[in-house]
C-alpha positions in Angstrom: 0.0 0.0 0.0 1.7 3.3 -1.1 0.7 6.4 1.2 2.3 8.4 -1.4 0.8 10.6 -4.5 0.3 8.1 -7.4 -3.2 8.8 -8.4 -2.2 10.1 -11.4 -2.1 7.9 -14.8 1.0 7.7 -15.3 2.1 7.4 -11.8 -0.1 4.3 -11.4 1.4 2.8 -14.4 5.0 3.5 -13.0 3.7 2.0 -9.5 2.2 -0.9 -10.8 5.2 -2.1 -13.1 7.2 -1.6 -9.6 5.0 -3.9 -7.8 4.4 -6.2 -10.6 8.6 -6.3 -11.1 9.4 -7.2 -7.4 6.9 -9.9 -7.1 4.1 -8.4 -4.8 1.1 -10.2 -4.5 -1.5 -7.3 -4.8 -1.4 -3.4 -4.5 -4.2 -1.6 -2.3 -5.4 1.2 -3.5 -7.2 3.8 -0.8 -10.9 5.2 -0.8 -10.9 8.6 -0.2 -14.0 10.7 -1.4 -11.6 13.6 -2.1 -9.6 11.7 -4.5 -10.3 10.5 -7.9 -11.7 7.3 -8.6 -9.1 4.2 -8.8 -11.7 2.0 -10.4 -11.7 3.3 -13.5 -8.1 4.4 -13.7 -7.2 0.8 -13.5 -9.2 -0.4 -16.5 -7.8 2.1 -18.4 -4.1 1.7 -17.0 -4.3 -2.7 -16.4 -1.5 -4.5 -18.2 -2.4 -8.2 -18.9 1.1 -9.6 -18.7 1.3 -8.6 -14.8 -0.1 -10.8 -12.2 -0.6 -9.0 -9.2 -4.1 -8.3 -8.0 -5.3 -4.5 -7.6 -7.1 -4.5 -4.0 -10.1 -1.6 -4.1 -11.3 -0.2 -0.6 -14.5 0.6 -0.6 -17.0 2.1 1.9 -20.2 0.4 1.3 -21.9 3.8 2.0 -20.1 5.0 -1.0 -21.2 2.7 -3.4 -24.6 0.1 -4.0 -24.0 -3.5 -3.7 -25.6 -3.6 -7.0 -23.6 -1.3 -8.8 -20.4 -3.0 -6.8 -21.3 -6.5 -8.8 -21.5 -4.7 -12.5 -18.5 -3.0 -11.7 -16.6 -6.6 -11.2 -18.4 -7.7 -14.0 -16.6 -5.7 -16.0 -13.2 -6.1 -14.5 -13.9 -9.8 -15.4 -14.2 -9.0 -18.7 -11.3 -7.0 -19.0 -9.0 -9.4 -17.1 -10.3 -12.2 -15.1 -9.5 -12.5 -11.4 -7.1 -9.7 -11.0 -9.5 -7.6 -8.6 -9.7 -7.6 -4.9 -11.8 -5.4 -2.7 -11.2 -4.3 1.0 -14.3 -3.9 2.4 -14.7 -1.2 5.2 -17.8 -0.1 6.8 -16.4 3.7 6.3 -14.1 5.7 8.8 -14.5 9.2 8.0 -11.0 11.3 8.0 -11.4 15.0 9.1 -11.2 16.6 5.8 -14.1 14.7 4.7 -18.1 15.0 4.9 -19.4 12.7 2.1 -21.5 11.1 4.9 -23.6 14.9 5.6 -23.9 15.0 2.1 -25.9 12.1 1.1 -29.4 13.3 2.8 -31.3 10.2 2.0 -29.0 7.8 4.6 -27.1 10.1 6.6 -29.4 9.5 9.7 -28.9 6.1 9.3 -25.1 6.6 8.6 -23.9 8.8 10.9 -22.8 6.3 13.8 -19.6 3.6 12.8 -22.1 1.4 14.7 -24.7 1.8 12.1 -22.5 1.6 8.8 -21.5 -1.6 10.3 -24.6 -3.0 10.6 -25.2 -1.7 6.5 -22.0 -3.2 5.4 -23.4 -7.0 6.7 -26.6 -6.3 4.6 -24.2 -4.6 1.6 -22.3 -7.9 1.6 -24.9 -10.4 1.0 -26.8 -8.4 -1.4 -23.3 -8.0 -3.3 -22.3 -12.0 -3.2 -25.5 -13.0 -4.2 -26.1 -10.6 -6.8 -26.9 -12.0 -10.5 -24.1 -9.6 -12.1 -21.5 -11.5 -9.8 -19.7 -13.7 -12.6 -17.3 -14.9 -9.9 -16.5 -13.5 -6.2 -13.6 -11.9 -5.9 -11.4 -12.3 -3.3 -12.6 -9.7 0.4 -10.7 -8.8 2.9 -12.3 -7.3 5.5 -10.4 -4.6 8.1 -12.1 -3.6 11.8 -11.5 -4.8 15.4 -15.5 -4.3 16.3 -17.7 -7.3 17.4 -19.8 -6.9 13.8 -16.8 -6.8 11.9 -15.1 -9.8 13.6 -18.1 -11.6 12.3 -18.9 -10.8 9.0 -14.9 -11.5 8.2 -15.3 -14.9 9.7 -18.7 -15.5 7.6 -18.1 -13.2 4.3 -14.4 -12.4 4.0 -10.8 -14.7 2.7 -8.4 -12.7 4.4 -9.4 -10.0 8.1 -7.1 -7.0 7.8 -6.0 -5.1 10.8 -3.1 -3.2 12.2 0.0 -5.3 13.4 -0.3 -3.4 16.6 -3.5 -5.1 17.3 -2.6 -8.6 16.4 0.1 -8.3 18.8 -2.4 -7.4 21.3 -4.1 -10.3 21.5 -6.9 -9.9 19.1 -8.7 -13.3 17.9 -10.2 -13.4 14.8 -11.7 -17.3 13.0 -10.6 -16.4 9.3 -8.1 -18.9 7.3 -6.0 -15.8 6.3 -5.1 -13.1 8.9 -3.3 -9.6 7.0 -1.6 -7.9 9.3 -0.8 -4.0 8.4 2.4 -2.9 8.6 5.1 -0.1 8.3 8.4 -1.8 6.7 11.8 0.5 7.2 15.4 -0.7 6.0 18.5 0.8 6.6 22.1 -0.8 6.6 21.9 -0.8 10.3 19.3 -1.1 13.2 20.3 2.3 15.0 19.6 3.8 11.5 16.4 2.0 11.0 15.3 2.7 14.4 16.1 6.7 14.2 13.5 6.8 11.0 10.8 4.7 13.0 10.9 6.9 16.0 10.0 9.8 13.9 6.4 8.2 13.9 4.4 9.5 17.3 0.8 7.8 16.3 0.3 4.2 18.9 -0.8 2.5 16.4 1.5 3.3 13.3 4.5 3.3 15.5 3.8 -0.2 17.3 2.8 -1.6 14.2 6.2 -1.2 12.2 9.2 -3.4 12.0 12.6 -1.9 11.4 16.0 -2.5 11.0 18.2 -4.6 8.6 17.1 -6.0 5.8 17.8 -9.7 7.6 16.6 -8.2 10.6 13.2 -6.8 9.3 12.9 -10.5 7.5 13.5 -12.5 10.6 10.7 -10.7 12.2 8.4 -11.0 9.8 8.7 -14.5 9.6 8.4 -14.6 13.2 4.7 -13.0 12.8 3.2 -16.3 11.7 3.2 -17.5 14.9 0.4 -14.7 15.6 -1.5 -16.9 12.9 -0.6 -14.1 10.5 -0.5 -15.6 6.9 -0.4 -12.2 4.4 1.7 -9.1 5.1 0.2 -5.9 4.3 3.6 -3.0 3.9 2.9 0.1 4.0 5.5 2.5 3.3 6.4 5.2 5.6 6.0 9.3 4.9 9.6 9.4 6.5 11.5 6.7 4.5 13.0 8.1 1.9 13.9 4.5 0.4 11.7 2.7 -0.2 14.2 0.9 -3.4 15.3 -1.2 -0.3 11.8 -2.6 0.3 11.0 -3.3 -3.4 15.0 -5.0 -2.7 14.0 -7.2 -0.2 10.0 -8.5 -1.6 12.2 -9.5 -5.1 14.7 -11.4 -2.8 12.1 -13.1 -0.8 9.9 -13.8 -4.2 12.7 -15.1 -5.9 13.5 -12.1 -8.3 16.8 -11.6 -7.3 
């Protein structure tokens, strides 16, 4: 998942040759009501020779079920089983208000409790949906009681922050994706100086730093949370990031 600007065409063309050339498995690509609309970017930007998968978040307030299905009708037909979607019920970051703005639900939207609550009905109306010519793979991210249980009913792979799987959090889905923040440097003081830049709990105690043997000894170490799929996110302060493309192509085989 890149936190940086690559909305643009031609960035997302440049990104996805990067991921596709060090041997990532998929790419998320953010939901963000102020930003343009990755959907139909990707359709016009796919390359058929790659074989990563594109993982959309959505906010199931954002779009219908119905309209959800077409749309991976279509990606089917353009290039079969190279979607994903990340399902989330809908945080709302400060500089947004797409929620006010939708008169007809807000009053039924307004609480994370009751988009919740939507998303379960949003989900079955989407899997069984006639358009549907084959599920693709959901991941679903959230810590709250509802969202624990539609991943273990509707979703392949729960998503949440490292920080909480470390915690303790039990969730009954084959595939666990824990969210990290990945920095390499040639040493761990190094690594470590670039980390502590970070001041959010969550962010900070969700990263894993230091060498690249280091950072890959403690990543392997994770499955024994019952993590099975590694979610990197890059890191506003890392400067280079060519180090983590280095290490995914030596632990794919590229190098």
């Amino acid at each position: 998942m890149s936190v940086r600007d690559d909305s643009d065409l031609v960035s997302l063309k440049r990104l996805s040759n990067t991921v596709n050339d060090a041997g990532y498995k998929s790419i998320l690509l953010v939901y963000h009501s102020l930003l343009p609309d990755h959907m139909i970017k990707v359709a016009n930007i796919i390359d058929k020779t790659h074989s990563f998968k594109y993982m959309f978040a959505i906010r199931t307030y954002a779009v219908s079920p119905e309209l959800c299905a077409m749309m991976m009708h279509s990606f089917h037909e353009i290039d079969k089983d190279r979607v994903m979607l990340n399902i989330a019920a809908g945080d709302m970051k400060e500089d947004e208000d797409s929620i006010n703005n939708m008169v007809f639900i807000s009053d039924q939207m307004r609480t994370k409790d009751q988009r919740v609550l939507y998303t379960t009905e949003w989900i079955e109306k989407f899997i069984n949906h006639p358009m549907l010519v084959k599920k693709p793979g959901i991941v679903i991210s959230g810590t709250s009681e509802k969202t624990i249980e539609n991943s273990e009913k509707y979703a392949d792979i729960h998503l949440a922050m490292l920080s909480t799987y470390k915690e303790g959090f039990k969730v009954n889905t084959k595939r666990k994706m824990a969210s990290t923040i990945v920095i390499i440097r040639d040493t761990n003081e190094e690594a470590r100086a670039v980390a502590n830049q970070e001041k959010n709990y969550m962010m900070r105690n969700s990263m894993v730093y230091g060498t690249e043997d280091a950072v890959l000894e403690k990543l392997k170490k994770l499955s024994l949370l019952g993590i099975t799929d590694i979610l990197i996110s890059d890191s506003v302060w890392d400067n280079q990031l060519y180090r983590l493309h280095k290490m995914v192509k030596r632990v794919q085989g590229v190098l």
